[in-house]
C-alpha positions in Angstrom: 34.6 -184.0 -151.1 35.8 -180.5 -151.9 34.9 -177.1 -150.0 33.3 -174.0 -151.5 36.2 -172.2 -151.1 38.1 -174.5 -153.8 34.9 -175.2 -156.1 34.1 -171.3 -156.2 38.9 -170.2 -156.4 38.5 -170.4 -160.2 35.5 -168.7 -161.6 34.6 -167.1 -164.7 33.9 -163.5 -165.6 30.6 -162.7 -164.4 28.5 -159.5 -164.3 27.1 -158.3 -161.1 24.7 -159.0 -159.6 22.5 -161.5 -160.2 25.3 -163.9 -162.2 27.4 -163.3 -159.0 24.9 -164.6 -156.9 23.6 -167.5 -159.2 27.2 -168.8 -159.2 27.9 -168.4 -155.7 24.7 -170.7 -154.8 25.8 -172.9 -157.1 29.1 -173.0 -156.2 27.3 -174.1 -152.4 25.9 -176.8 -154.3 28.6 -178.2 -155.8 30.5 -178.2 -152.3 28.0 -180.4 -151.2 28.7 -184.0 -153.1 31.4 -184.7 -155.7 30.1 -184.6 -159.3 30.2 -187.3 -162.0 32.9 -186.5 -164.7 31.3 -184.9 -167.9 34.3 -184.6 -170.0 37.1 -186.5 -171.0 37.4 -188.9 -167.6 40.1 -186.9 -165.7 40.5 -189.8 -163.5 42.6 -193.2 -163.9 39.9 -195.6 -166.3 40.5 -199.1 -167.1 43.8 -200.4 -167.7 45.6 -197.0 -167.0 45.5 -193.1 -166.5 42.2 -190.6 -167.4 41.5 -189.7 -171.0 43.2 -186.5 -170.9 46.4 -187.8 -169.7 46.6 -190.5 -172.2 45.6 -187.8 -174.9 48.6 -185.9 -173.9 50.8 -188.7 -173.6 49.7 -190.0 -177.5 50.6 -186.1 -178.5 53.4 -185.0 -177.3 55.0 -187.9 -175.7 58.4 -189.5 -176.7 58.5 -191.7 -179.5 60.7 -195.0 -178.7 64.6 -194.1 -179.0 63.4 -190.3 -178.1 62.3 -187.2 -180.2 63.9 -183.7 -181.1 60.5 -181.9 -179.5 58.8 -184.5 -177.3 57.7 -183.4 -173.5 59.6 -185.3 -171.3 57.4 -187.4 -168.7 58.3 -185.3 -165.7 56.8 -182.3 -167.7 53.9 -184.2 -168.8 53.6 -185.2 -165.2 53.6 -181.2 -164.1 51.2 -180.6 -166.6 48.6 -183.4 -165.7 47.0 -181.6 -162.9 46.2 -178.3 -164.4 44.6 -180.1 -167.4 42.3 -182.2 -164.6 41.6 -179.0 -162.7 38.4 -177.8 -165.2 36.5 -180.9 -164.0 37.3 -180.4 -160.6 36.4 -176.7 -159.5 33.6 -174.1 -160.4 34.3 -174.1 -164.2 33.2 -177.5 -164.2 29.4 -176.3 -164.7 30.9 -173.1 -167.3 30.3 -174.6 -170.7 32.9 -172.8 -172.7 35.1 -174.5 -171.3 33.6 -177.9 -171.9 32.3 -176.9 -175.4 29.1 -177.8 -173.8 25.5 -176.3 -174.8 26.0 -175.9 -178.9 22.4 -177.8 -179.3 20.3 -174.8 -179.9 19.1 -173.2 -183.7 18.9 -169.8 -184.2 22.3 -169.1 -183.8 22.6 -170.1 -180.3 24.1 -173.2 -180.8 27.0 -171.7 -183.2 27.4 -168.8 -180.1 28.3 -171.8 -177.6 30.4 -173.3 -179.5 32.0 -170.1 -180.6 32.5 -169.0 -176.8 34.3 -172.0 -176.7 36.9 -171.3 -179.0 36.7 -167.5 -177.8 38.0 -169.7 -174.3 40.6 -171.6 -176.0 42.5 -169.1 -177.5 42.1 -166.2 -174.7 43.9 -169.3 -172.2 46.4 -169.6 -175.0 47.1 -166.1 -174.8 47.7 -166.0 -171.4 49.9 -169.1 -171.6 52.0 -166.7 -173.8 52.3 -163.8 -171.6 52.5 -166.4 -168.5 55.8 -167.7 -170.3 57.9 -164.4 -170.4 58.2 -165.3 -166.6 60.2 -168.7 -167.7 63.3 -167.0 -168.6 65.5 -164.2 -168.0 66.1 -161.4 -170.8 69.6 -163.3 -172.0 67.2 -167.1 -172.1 68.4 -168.5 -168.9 66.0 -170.1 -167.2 64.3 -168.9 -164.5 64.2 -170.7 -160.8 60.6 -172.9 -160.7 59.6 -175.4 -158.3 57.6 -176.9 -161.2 55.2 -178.8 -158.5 51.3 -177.9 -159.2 48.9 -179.1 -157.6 45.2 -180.9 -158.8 44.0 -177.8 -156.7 46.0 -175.2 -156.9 45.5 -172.7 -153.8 47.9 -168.9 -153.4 50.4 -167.7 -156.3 51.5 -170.6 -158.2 55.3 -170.2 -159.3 55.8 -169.3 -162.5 55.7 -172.8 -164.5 52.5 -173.3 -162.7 51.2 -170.3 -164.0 51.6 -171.5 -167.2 50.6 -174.5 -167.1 47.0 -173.1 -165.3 46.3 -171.6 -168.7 47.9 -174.0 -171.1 45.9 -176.5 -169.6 42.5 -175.1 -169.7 43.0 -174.6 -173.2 44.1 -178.1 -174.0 41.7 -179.1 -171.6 38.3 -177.4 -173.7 40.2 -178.6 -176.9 40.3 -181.8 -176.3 36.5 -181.5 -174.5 35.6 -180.5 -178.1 35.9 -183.6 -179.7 34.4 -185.9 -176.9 31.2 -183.4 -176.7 30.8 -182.7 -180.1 29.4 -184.5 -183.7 32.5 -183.4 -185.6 34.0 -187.3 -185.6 30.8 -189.1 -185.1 30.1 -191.8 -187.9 27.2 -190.5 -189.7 24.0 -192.2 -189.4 21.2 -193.2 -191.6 18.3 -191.1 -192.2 16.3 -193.1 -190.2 18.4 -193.1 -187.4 18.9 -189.5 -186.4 16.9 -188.3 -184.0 17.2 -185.3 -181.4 18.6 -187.7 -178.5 20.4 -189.1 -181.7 21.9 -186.6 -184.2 23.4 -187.0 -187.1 27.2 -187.2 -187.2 29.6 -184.9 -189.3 32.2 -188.2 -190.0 35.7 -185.5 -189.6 38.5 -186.9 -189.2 41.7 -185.1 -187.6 41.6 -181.7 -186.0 38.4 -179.2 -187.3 40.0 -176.8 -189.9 37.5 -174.0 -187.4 39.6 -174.3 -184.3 42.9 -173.5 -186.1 44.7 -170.5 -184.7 44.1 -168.4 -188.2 40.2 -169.6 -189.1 37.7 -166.8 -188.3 34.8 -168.5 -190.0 31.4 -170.1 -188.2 31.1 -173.4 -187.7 30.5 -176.2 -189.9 27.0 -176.7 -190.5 25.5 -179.2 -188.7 28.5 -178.8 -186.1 26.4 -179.4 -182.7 27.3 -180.1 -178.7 24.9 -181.3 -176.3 23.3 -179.6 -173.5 24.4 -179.1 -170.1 23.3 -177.2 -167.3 23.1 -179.4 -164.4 22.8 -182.3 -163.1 20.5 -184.5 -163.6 20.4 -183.6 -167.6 16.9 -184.9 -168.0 16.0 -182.8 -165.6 17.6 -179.2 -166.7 17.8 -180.3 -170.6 14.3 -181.3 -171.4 13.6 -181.0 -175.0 17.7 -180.5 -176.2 20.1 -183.0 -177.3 22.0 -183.8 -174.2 25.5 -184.0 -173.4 24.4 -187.8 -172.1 23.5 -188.2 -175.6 26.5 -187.1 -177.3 29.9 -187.7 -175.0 32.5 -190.0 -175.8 34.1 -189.5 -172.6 34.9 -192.7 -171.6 36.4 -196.1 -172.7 35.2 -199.6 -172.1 38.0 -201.8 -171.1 41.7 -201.6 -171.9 41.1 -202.3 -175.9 43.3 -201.5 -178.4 42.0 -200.0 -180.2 39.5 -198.5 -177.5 36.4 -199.2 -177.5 33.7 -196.0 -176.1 31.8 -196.6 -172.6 29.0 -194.2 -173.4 25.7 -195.0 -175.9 27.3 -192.8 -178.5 30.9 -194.1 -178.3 31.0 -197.2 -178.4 29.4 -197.5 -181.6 30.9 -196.9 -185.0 34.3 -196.3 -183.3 33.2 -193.1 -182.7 35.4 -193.0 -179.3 39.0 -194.2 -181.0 37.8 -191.5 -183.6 37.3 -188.3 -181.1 40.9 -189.6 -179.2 42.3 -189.5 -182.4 41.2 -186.0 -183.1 41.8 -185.0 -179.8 45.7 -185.7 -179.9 45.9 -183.7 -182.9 44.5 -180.9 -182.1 46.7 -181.2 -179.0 49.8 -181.4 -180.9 48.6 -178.2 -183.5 47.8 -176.7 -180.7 51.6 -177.0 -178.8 53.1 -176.4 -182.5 51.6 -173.0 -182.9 51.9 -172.0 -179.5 55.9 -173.0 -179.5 55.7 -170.9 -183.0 54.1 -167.6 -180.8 56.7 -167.9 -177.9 59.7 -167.6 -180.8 57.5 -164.7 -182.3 57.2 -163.2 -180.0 60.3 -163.3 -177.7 62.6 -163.7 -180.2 64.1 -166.8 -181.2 66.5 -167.7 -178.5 64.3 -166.8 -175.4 61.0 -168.8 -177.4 62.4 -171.6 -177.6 64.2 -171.6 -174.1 60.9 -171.4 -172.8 59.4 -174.2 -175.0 62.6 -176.0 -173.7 61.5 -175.1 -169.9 58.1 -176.4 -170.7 58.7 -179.6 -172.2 61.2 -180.0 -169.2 64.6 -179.9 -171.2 67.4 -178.0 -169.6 67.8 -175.1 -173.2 71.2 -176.2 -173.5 70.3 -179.8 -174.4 67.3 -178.6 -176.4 67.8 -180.2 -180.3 66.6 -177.2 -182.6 63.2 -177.1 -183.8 63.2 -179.0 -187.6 61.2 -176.7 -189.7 59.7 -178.2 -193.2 57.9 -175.7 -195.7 57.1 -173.4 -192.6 55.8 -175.8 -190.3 57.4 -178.4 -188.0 58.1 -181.5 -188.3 55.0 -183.5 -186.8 55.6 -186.4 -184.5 52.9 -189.6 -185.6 51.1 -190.8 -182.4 48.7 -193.8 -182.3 45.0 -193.1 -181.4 43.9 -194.4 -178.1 47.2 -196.3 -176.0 48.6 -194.7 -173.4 
């Protein structure tokens, strides 16, 4: 069971007063019983480690016989809490960083999911600024401990710091496609309802979450609701996030099959992993691609080196085809 003090260490902006004091009450809420996961499980699941982890592993992990830019699994390791921690501590109920609450028309829908994105890429640029910490002027790395904890209390070193950010980013990326319709089969007419929309059938990573798209979303692009629990409770009337996670699997598969009413039909689980480890990768390749912009080449890519936890000397160079690197295949779903 977790205190207030460590639901309530991470919140989001809020403007006084009354948003101060909504958050605080429920921040005494939430100290009072653990929660149910309502995003990617965080937690070990069936036949090995929570959904996020095994979406990082399928991403960035080491092909056999090793890779020129793979995370080693100490790194992924270091990592692994700070991508658990929005599930875990008052964000948990702060839908931008779920991607949670894009059900409504009028616009409101397309604002939730575009506060979302707004998240993703503000904790991507603090990732950047967090990394000019890593390494000294010259690229030599700096001293880390590298050890973050699930719950991270005082000034985290510097690694830590960056991993804080880097993983709440991943984290709501990766949330994305488990909340969302973007990889959902479609459905027959007469099977769409409002606890059953229709799905959009992407595949891959949304072209709307790349770094350089400043568009709206897709049409039809929708989340479920969430404002508490229970959902049928506070979410009477919307299309829930009940009705539209694919958080979970259902036995150790492969490939996996969904353990929610909406994934584990159509393959709509295997498909959201799938796009989930993409967008993880894109999302590492472009943020490698800003450290080197924005450092300069040999300090960017000491600190992508530091992150991926290579020493820079034995760091392989980057390969580089028509402008963008070389991407590393991964298969949907296996740890």
């Amino acid at each position: 069971m977790f205190t207030k003090r460590i639901f309530c260490k991470d919140p989001p902006a809020l403007r006084p007063p009354f948003e101060r004091w909504l958050f605080l009450g429920l921040c005494a809420v939430l100290s009072l019983a653990p929660l149910p996961a309502r995003a990617f499980d965080p937690f070990p699941v069936e036949g090995g480690p929570g959904e996020h982890r095994r979406i990082l592993d399928a991403a960035l992990g080491c092909p056999p016989g090793g890779g020129a830019d793979c995370w080693t699994v100490a790194a992924r390791d270091r990592l692994e809490p700070a991508l658990r921690r929005p599930d875990i501590t008052a964000i948990t109920v702060w839908n931008p960083a779920h991607c949670d609450g894009g059900d409504l028309p009028d616009g409101r829908g397309a604002a939730a999911l575009a506060a979302c994105r707004d998240w993703i890429r503000a904790e991507l640029d603090a990732a950047v600024r967090a990394a000019d910490r890593l390494v000294d002027p010259g690229g030599a790395p700096r001293q880390v401990r590298g050890r973050c904890g699930t719950l991270q209390l005082g000034d985290p070193d510097v690694l830590c710091a960056f991993d804080h950010h880097f993983g709440r980013a991943l984290h709501a990326a990766q949330d994305f496609y488990s909340h969302t319709n973007w990889t959902d089969r479609p459905l027959p007419p007469s099977e769409v309802s409002l606890r059953s929309p229709q799905g959009l059938g992407g595949t891959g990573p949304i072209p709307w979450l790349a770094p350089d798209d400043a568009g709206s979303p897709p049409a039809g692009l929708m989340s479920g609701c969430f404002l508490f629990f229970p959902e049928g409770l506070f979410c009477q009337g919307r299309t829930r996030h009940a009705d539209l996670n694919k958080d979970r699997r259902h036995g150790s598969d492969t490939p996996p099959v969904g353990g929610t009413p909406r994934g584990e039909v159509g393959g709509n689980f295997a498909r959201a992993f799938d796009a989930a480890a993409g967008e993880t990768a894109r999302i590492w390749t472009d943020l490698e691609a800003r450290l080197v912009a924005t450092y300069g080449g040999a300090r960017g890519r000491a600190m992508a080196c530091v992150i991926r936890g290579v020493e820079p000397g034995a760091c392989a160079p980057v390969a580089v085809v028509g402008g963008q690197k070389a991407s590393v295949g991964f298969r949907a779903g296996i740890a």
